[in-house]
N, C-alpha and C positions, 0 to 999 in steps of 0.2 A: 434579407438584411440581417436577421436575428442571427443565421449560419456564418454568416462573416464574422459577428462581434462574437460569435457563444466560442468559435476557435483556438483564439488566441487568450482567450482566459480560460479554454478549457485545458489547454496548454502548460499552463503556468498555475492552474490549480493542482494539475497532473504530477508536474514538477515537485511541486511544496508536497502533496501525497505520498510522494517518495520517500520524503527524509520522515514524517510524520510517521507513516508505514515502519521503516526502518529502526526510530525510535521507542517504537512501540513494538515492535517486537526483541528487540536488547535487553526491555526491560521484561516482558513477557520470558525469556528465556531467563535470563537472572532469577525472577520470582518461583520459576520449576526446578531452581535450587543451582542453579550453572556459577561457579564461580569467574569463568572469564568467555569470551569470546566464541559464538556458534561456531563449529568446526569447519573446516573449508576440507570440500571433499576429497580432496588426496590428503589429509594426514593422515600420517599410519600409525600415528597415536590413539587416534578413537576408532572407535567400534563402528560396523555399520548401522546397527540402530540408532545411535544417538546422532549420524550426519546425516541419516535418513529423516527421523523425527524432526529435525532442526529446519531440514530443508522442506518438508510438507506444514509445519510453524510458518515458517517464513513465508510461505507461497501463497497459505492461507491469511497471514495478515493483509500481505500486499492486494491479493485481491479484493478482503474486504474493504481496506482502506479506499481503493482503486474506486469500488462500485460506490460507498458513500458520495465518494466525492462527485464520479460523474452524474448521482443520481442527484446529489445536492445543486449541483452545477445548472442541470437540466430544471428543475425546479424555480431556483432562484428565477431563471430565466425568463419561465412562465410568468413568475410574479410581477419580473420589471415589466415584460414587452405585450406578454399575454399571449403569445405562442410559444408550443413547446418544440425547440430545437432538433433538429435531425439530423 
């Protein structure tokens, strides 16, 4: 029963993780001095270190973000049901 409900709010926690993830790292790049926008890999305006950099940033937020949350996710769960989720 816990695997039913922990799903669809794992889901939709997942979801909000994304933009949260996202936003945190826009601002994470700004703060290392970037005046506009991570590069997207085919410009041949930037360098390959800085769409390299950008994209092991990015990779590394999302996954943190990603594990917080499933690990927050998992947690809570414990707390309401008193089983931990699988």
């Amino acid at each position: 029963m816990v695997r039913i409900l922990y799903k669809p709010l794992g889901l939709l926690f997942g979801a909000l993780g994304g933009v949260v993830a996202g936003a945190v790292f826009k601002r994470l790049w700004a703060l290392l001095g970037h005046r506009d926008d991570a590069p997207a890999t085919t410009d041949p305006d930037r360098s390959w270190t800085e769409v390299l950099t950008a994209a092991a940033l990015q990779g590394a937020v999302f996954a943190l973000v990603k594990a917080a949350i499933d690990r927050g996710g998992a947690v809570g769960t414990r707390r309401l049901t008193g089983a931990w989720p699988d």
